[in-house]
Structure formats: C-alpha cells, structure tokens
C-alpha positions as CSV (number, residue, x, y, z in Angstrom):
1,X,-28.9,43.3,-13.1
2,X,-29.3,40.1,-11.5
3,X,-30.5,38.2,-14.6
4,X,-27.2,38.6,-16.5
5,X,-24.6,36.4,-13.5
6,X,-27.4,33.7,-13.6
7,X,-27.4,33.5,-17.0
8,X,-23.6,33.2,-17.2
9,X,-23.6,30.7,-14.3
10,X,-26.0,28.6,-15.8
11,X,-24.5,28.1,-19.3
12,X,-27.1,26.4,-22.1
13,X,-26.3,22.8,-22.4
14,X,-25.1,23.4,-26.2
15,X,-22.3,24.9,-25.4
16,X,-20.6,21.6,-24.5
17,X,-20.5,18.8,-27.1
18,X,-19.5,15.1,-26.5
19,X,-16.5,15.9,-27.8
20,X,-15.5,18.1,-24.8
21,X,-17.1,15.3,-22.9
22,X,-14.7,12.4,-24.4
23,X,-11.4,15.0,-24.0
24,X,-12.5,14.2,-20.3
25,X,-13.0,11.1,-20.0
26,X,-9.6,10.4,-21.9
27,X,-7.3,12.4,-19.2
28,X,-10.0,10.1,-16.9
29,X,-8.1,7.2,-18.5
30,X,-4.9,8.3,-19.2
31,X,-5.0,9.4,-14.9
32,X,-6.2,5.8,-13.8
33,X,-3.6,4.3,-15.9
34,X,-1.1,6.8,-14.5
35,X,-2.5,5.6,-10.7
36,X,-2.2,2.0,-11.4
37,X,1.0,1.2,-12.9
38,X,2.8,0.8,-9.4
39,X,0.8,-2.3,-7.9
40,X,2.0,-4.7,-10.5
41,X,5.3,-3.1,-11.1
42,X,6.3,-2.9,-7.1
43,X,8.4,-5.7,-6.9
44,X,10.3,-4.5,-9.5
45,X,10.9,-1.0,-8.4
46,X,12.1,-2.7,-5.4
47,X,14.8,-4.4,-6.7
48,X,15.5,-1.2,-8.8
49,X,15.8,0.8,-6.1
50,X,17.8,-1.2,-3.6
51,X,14.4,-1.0,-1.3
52,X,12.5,-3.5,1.0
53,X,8.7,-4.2,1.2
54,X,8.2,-1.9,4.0
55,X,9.9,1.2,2.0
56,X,8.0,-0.1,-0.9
57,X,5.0,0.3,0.0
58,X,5.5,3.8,0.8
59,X,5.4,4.2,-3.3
60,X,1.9,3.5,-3.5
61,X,1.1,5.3,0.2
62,X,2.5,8.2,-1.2
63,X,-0.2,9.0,-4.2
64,X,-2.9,7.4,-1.8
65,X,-2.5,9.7,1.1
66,X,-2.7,13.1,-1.5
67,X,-5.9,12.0,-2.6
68,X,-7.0,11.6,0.8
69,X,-6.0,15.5,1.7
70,X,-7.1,16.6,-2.0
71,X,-10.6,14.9,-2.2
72,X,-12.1,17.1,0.7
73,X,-10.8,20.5,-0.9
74,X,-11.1,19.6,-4.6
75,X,-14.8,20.3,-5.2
76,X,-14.3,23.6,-3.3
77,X,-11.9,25.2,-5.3
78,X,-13.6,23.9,-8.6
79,X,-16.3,26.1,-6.6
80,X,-14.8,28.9,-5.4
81,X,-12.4,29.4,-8.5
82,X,-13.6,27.4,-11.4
83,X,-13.6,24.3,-12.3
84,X,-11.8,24.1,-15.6
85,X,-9.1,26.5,-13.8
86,X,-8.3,24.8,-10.9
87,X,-8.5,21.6,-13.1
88,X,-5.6,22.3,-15.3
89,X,-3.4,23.3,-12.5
90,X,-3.7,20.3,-11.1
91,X,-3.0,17.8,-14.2
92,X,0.3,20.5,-14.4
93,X,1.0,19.0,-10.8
94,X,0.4,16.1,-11.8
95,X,2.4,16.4,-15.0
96,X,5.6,17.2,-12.9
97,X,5.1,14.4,-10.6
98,X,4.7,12.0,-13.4
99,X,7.8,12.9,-15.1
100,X,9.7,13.4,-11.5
101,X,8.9,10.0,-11.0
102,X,9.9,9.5,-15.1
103,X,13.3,10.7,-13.9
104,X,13.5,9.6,-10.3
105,X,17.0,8.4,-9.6
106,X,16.2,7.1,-6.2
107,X,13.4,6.4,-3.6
108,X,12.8,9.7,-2.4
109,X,12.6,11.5,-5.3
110,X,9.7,9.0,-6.3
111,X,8.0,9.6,-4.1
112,X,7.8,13.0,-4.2
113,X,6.6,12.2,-7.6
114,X,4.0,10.1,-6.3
115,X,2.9,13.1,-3.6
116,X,2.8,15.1,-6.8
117,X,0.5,12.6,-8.8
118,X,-1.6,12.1,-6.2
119,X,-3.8,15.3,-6.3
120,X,-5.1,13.5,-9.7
121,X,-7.5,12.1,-7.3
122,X,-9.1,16.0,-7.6
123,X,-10.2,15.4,-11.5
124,X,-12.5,13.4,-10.7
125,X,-14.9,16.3,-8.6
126,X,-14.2,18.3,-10.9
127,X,-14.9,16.7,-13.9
128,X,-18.2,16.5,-12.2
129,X,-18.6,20.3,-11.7
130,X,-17.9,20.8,-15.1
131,X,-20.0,18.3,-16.9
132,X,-22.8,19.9,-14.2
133,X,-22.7,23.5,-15.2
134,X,-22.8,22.9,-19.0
135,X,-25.4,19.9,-19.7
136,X,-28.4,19.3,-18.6
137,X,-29.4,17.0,-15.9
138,X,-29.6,13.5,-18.1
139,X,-27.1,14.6,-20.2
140,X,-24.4,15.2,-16.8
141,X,-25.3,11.8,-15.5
142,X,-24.4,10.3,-18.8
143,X,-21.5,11.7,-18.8
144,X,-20.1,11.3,-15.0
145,X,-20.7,7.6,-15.8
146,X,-18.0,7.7,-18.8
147,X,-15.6,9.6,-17.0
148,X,-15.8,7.6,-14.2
149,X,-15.9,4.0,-16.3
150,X,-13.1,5.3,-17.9
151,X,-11.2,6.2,-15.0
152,X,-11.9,2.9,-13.8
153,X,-11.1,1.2,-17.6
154,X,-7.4,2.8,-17.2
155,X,-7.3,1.5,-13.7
156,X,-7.4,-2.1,-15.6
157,X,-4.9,-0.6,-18.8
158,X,-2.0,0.5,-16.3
159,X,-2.3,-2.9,-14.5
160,X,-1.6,-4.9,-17.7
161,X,0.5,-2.0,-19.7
162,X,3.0,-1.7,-16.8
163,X,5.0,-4.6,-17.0
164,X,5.5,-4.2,-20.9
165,X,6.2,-1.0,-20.8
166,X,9.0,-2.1,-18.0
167,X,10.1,-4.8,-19.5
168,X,10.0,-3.2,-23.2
169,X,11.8,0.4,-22.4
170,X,12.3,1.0,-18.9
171,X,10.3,1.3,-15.4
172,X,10.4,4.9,-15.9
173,X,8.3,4.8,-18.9
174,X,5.9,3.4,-16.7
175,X,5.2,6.8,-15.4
176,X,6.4,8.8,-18.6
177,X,4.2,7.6,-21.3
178,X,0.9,7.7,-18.9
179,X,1.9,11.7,-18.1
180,X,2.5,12.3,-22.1
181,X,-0.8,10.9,-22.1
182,X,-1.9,13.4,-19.1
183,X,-0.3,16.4,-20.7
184,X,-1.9,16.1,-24.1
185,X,-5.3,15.1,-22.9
186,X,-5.6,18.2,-20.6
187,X,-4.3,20.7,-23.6
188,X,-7.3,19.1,-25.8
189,X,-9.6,19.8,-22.2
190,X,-8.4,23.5,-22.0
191,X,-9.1,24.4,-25.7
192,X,-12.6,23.3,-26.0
193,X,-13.8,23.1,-22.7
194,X,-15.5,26.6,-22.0
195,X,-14.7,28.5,-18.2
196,X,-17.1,28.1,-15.8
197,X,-17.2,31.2,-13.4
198,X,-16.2,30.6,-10.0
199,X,-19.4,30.7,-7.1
200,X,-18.2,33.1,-4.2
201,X,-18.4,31.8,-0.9
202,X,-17.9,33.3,2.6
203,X,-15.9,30.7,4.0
204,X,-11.8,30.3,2.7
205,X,-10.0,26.8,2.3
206,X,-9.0,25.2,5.4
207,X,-5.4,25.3,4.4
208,X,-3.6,24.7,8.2
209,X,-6.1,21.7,8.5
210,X,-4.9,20.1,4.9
211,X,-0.7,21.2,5.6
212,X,-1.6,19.3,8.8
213,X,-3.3,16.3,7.5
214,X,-0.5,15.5,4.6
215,X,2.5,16.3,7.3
216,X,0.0,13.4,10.3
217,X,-0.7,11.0,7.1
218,X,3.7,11.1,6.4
219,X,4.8,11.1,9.6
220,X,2.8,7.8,10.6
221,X,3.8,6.2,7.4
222,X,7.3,7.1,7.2
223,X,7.6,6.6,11.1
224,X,6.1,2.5,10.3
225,X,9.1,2.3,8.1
226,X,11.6,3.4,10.3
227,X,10.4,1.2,13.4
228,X,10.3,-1.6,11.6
229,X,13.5,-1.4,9.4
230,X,16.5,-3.6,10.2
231,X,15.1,-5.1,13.3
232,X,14.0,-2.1,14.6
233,X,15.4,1.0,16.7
234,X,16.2,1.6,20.3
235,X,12.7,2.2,22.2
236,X,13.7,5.7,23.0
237,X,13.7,6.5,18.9
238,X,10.6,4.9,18.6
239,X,9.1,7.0,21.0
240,X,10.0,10.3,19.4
241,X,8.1,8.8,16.6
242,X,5.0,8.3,18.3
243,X,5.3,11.6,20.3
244,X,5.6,13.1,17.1
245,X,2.5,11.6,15.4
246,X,0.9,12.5,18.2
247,X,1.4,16.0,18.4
248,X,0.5,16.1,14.9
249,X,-3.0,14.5,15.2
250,X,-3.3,16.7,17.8
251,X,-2.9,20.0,16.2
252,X,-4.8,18.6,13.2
253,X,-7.9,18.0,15.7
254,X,-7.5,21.0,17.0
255,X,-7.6,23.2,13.5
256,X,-10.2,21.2,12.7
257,X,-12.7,22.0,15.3
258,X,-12.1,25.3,15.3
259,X,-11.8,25.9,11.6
260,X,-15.2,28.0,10.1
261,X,-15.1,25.6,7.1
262,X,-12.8,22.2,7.8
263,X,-11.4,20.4,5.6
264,X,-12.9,17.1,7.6
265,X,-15.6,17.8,10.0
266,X,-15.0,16.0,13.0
267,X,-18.3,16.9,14.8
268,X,-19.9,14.7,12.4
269,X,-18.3,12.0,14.7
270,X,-20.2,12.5,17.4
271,X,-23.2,10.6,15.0
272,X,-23.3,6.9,15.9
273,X,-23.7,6.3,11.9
274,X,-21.3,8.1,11.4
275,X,-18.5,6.9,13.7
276,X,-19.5,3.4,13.5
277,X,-18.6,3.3,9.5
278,X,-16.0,4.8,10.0
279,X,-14.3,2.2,12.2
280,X,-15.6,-0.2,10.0
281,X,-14.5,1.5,6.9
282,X,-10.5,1.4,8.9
283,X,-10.9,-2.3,9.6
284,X,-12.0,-3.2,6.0
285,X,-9.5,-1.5,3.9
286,X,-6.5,-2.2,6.6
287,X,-7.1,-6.0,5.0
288,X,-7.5,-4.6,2.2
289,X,-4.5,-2.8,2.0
290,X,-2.5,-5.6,3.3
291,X,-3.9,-8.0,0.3
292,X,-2.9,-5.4,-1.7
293,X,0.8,-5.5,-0.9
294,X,0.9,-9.3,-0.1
295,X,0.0,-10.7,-3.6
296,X,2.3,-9.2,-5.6
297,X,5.3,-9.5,-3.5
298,X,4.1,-13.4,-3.6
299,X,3.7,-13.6,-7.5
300,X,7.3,-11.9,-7.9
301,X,9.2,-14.1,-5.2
302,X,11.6,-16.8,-6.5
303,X,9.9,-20.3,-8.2
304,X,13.0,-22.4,-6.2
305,X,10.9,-22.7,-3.4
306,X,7.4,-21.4,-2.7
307,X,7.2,-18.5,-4.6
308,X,6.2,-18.2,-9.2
309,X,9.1,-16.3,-9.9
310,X,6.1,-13.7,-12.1
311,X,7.9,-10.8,-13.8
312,X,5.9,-7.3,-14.0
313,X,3.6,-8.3,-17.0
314,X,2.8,-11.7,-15.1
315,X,1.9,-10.4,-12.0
316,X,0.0,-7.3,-14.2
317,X,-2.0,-10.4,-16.0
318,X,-2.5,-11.7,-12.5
319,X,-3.6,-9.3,-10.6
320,X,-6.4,-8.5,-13.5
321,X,-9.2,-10.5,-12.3
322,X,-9.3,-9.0,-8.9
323,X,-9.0,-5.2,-10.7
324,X,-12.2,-6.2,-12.6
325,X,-13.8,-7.7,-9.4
326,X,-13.5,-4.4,-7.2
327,X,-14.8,-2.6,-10.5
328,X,-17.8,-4.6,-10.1
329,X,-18.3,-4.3,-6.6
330,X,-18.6,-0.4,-6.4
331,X,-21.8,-0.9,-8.5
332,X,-23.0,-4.5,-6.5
333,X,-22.1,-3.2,-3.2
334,X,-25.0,0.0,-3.9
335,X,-27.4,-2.5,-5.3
336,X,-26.9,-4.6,-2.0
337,X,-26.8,-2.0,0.4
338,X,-30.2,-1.3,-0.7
339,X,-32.3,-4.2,-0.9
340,X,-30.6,-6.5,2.3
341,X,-29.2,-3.3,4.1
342,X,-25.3,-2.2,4.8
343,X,-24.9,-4.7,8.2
344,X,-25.6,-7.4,5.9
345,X,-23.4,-7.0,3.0
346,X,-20.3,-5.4,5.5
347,X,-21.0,-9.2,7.2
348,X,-21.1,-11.0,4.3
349,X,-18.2,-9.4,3.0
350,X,-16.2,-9.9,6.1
351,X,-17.0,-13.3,6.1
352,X,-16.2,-14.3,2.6
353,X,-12.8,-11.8,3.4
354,X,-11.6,-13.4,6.4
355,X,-12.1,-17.3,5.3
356,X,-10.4,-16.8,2.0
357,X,-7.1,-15.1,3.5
358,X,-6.9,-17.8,6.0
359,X,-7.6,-20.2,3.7
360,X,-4.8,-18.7,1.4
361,X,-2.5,-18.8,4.1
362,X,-2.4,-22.3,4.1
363,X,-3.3,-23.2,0.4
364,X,-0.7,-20.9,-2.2
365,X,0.9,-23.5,-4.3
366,X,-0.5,-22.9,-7.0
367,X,-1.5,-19.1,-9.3
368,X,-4.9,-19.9,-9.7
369,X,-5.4,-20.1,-5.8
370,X,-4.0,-16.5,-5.4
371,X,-5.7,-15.4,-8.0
372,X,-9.0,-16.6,-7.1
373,X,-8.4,-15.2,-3.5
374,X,-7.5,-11.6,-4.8
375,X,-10.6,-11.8,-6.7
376,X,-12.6,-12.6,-3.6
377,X,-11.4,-10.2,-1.1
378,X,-11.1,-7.3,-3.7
379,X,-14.7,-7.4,-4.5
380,X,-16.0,-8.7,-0.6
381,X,-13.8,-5.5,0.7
382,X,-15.3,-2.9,-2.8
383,X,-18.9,-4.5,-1.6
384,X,-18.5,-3.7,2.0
385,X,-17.3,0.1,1.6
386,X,-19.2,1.3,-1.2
387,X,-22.1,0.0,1.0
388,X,-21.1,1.3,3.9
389,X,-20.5,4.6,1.8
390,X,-24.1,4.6,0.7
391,X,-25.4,3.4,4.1
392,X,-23.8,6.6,5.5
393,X,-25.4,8.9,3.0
394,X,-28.6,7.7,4.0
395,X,-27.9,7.9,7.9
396,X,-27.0,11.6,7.7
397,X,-28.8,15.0,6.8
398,X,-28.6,15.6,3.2
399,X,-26.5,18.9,3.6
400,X,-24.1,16.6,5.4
401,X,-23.6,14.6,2.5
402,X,-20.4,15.9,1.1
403,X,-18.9,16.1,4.6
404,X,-19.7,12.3,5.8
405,X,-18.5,10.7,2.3
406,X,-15.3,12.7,2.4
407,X,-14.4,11.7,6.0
408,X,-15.3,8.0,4.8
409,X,-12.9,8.3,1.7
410,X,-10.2,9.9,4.2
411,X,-10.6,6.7,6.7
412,X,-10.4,4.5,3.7
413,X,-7.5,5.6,2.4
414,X,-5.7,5.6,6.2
415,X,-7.0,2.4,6.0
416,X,-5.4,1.0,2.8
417,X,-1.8,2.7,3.7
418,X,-1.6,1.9,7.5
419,X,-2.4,-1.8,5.8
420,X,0.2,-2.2,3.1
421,X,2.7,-0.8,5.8
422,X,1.3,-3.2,7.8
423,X,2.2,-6.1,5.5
424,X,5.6,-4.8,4.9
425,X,6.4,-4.5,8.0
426,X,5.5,-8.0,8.5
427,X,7.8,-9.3,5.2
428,X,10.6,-7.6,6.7
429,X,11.1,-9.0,9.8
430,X,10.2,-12.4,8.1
431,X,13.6,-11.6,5.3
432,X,16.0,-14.3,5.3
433,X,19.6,-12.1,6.4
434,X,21.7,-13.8,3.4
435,X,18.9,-13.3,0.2
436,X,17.0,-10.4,2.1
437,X,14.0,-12.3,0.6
438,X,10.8,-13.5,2.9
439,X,10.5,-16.5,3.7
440,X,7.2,-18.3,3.5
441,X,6.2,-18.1,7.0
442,X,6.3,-14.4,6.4
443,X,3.2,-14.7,3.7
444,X,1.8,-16.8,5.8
445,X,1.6,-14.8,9.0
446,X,0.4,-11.7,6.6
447,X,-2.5,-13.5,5.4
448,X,-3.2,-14.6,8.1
449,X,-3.5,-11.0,10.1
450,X,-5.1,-9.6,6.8
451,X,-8.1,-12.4,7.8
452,X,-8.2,-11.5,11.8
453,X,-8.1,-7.7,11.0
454,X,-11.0,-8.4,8.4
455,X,-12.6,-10.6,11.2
456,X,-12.4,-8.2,14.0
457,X,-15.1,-6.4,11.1
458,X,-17.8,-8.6,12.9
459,X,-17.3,-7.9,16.2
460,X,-17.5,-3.9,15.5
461,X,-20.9,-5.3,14.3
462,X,-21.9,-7.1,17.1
463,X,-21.0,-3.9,19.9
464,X,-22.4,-1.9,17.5
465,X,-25.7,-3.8,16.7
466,X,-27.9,-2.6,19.7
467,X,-26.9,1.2,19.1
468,X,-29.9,3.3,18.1
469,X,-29.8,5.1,15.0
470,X,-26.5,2.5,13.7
471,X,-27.1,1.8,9.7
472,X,-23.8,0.5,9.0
C-alpha cells in the first residue's frame, strides 16, 4: 500500500518537458517585468496622481512589503496543497491587481493593486517545488537557473519597456500589458504542467502572524507618510501613530513566539549570526532603498536648474546599468562570500557604498555621474546581502535553513521600504512651497544620509567583530 503514494509523489522526470519548463520561465519574465515597471515610471505616476515623493514611494512599498509576508508562507502551501494549485491562484491575485492598478483612478486604488501584485513574489518558491518533484536533480537545477535569469531578464525589460509603453499608450498599460502577459502565461502553465500532490503536515499556516505582519509593515509605512506630509502633524497625532505601530509589533511578536509553526521564527534571534545579519541586512538595504527612490526623482526633475528634465524612457535607459549591476552581484556576492568571507565583502561593499553617495552628493551635474553612482551602490549593496545571505546559511543548522533566509529576506525588504520612505520624507520637507518641487539641497542631504546609514554598516562590524560564533 505504501508503494503506490511514493510513486505518485515522486513523478518520473519524463513527465515534464522543457516546454512546461519555458511556460515557467515566461510567467518568470512576464512577473519581473510586471515588478519593475514602477521605479522608472514613479515620477510620472506622481505627477499623474497629484502625489508627493513621500506618498510615492508608497507605490513601490506596497508590492515590496507582500513579498515580504508571502515569501515565508509560499513554499508551505506549494507543500501542503500543491504547488501548481496554489500557483495559479496566486498569478489570479496577481492578475486582479495588475489590472486594478490597469484601471486605478487614484492613489489608493493603486496601491491596492500593488498589495495585490505583490504575492508574485510566491512564484518563485514555487516554481522551485514544481521543477523539483518532476525532473531530476541536474535537470531541476537547470531549470531553477532559467526561471530565475528570466525573472531577473524581465526585471531589466519592465525598466526599459515602461516609459514607452507610458509615453506610447498610457501609464496604465504599464501594468495592463505585463498582466495580459501574466494571464496567458499561467493558462499555458496550467494545461501542461501536471499536479503535484500536496505533502500533509501536522503543523497549519501561521495565518494571525502573516494578517499581523502585512497590517505592522502598513501601518509604519503609511504612518511615515502622514508624519511627514505638509510639515507634519501636531505631536499628539504622531504619537497615536507610534502607539499604534507599536502595539502592532507587539502582538505580531507575541503570535509569533507562541505559534507551533511561525511564519518568522524569532527564536532564531537569539543566534549571534543570526541577529547580527540581520542588523546589517536593515542598515544595507535602508541605503539601498533610499538610492532607489533618490535617482529617479533626480533624473525626472526640471533641466532649468540642477535637475535633466529625463522623461520615463530616459530615466528607464538610465537606470539600466545599475539593474544589470545588482543582477551581477547576486551571483559575485556568493562567489566572494566564499573565498574572502561575508565581513569582508559587507566592508568592502560599505565602503565603496558610502564614498560614492557622498561623493554624489556633491558631484551630480552631469548623467553619467548618477549613472555611474547607481551602478556602484546597486551592486556594493546586491554583494553585501547576498553574502550576508549565504554567510547566514552557513552559520546556522541546516534544518534552519529556510527559516534564517526568510527572516533575512523579511529584514531586507523592511529595509528597502523604511529607506525609500526615508528619502521621501526627506524630498518633502526640502519642496519649494510655490513649484512643490525639491530643491537641490534636498538631494543633497538624501545622498548624503543614504552614505552615513550605509556607513554606520562598519561600526555594526566593528561591535560585532569580537562576538564568538559572528560570520557576518
């Protein structure tokens, strides 16, 4: 009796082609495309929209802090349910969201699009769980490295198709066209994929812990927004905020340690490694995430006096270079983490980080500089977490794997956000009160934060260094 479930569970390689393989790998592309039209098109979907940087960067924020709550429950429904299953439903999410933001007459109906697209981020894990039940071993990692190059190819396609698209139709097609894309790659997925049956499991989805995570991640970004809009609001407002947040957090810790399967597993915390990249990880990608809000606001601004006056397929064409750079460091920042170890490529990468965006804050006359600076500190800031990613993975237990990468993706993620609001924040208060635009000082101040937060990387490292049993 117990020959015929393993035989079923453990379906013959044959039974998926490359054909079922490529269907994959195209919803991998048409889904990074879909991710990454926003970045180069922000500016103008801030004009659209009658919004400022601050509440623009919630557009992005909104996709990025789904895939935070997704990524740790994706692989366990693929698991528990199937992974073909559970992957359809979610590119049907997604499929609404795309077209809700298609159709989006206003900011918050955007970004409940966005909230919608962002459990796309799940494909990914399950693509792998797929690809993992119906080929063998050297065939799977063949294809995990298409679907993810792919995923990372229509990263680079959204980032240049955007502003055409924009500029040709409408900024609505931005998100239309990429879901069409969505929609027809996931029908050709569900006919000739085959089901994979679902593995029982003792344990349910922690679903308190992930209602509480999405509503902690929304209330802090949402709650940046409204402090810093228009100069602010009375203290007492701003404490409700915080009180708020807090209670959140609270109750999300709370769940979470007592959950018999969390989402997140705090305990692994209490492991120096552990903690120690995660702080790191925050610092890192809270630059990050401010470069990535800075440069395209600067491209767009008005050529009259500081700024190049880029429309969406300029800024799409500039902001290329650095895409292609943080493609590269995922790969380079492994390779480095292995032979000189994580502390020295997080250093290096800090380093190279922190003296480019101060250097940019003073020299950003001319594209080229910009250019050259996104390139820099989009593949010093890939380097540093991907190494500290695979630092971690060495540092733990390996049936602690799963748990240690996902609260490392999680942090990152908090990271990037609480960084772009960051730099909003910062354009805002520098607006001029007749154009509402920044002025230069603005730019200037938010490059040079984006290089002290990237340098305050180094002294985590130094307090760190004498810890025992530290390998980030």
């Amino acid at each position: 009796m117990n020959g015929t479930p393993v035989s079923e569970a453990v379906p013959s390689p044959v039974r998926i082609g490359w054909l079922s393989i490529g269907a994959l790998g195209i919803l991998a592309l048409a889904l990074g495309t879909l991710q990454s039209v926003v970045e180069p098109a922000l500016p103008l979907l801030q004009r659209e929209l009658g919004v400022s940087p601050a509440e623009g960067a919630l557009i992005g924020n909104a996709l990025l802090i789904t895939g935070a709550v997704i990524t740790p429950v994706a692989g366990k429904l693929g698991d528990r349910y199937g992974g073909k299953r559970v992957l359809v439903r979610l590119m049907a999410v997604v499929s609404v969201g795309g077209l809700m933001a298609g159709l989006a007459p206003n900011l918050p109906v955007l970004l409940l699009g966005q909230v919608l697209q962002g459990v796309m981020v799940g494909a990914l894990p399950l693509s792998f769980i797929l690809v993992r039940k119906h080929l063998a071993a050297g065939e799977s990692q063949a294809a995990i490295g298409l679907v993810v190059a792919l995923f990372t190819g229509g990263s680079m396609v959204g980032t240049l198709c955007a502003g055409p698209i924009a500029e040709g139709l409408s900024w609505q097609w931005m998100f239309v066209l990429p879901t069409i894309a969505v929609i027809a790659a996931t029908s050709v997925v569900a006919r000739l994929m085959p089901h994979d049956p679902p593995i029982p499991s003792q344990h349910g989805i922690d679903w308190p812990g992930t209602a509480l995570l999405s509503a902690t991640l929304l209330a802090f970004m949402l709650g940046l927004v409204t402090v810093t809009r228009d100069g602010g609001v009375p203290p007492l407002a701003v404490g409700a905020v915080a009180v708020v947040v807090a209670a959140l957090t609270t109750g999300w810790v709370v769940v979470e340690r007592r959950a018999a399967s969390p989402m997140v597993d705090l305990r692994m915390l209490a492991k120096p490694a552990m903690w120690h990249a995660c702080v790191l990880t925050l610092v890192i990608t809270t630059s990050a995430g401010m470069v990535l809000l800075l440069f395209p606001q600067l491209f767009a601004v008005s050529a009259d006096g500081y700024g190049f006056a880029a429309d969406t397929t300029g800024i799409g064409l500039f902001l290329l270079p650095g895409a292609i750079a943080g493609a590269v460091s995922d790969s380079v920042g492994g390779i480095a983490a292995r032979r000189f170890g994580p502390r020295a490529v997080v250093i290096v990468g800090t380093v190279v980080t922190a003296a480019t965006m101060i250097a940019v804050a003073w020299l950003h006359t001319a594209a080229w500089q910009l250019v050259l600076a996104k390139v820099l500190a989009a593949f010093a800031a890939g380097a540093g977490t991907t190494a500290l990613l695979a630092g971690t993975a060495t540092a733990v237990e390996t049936k602690d794997i799963g748990i240690a990468t996902s609260l490392l993706v999680v942090t990152r993620v908090i990271g990037v956000a609480l960084g772009a609001q960051v730099a909003g924040a910062i354009l805002d208060a520098g607006a001029g009160p007749m154009t509402g635009q920044p002025a230069e000082s603005a730019f200037v101040t938010g490059f040079a934060v984006a290089g002290l937060v990237a340098a305050s990387s180094l002294l985590v490292v130094r307090l760190t260094k004498t810890e025992k049993g530290v390998r980030a």
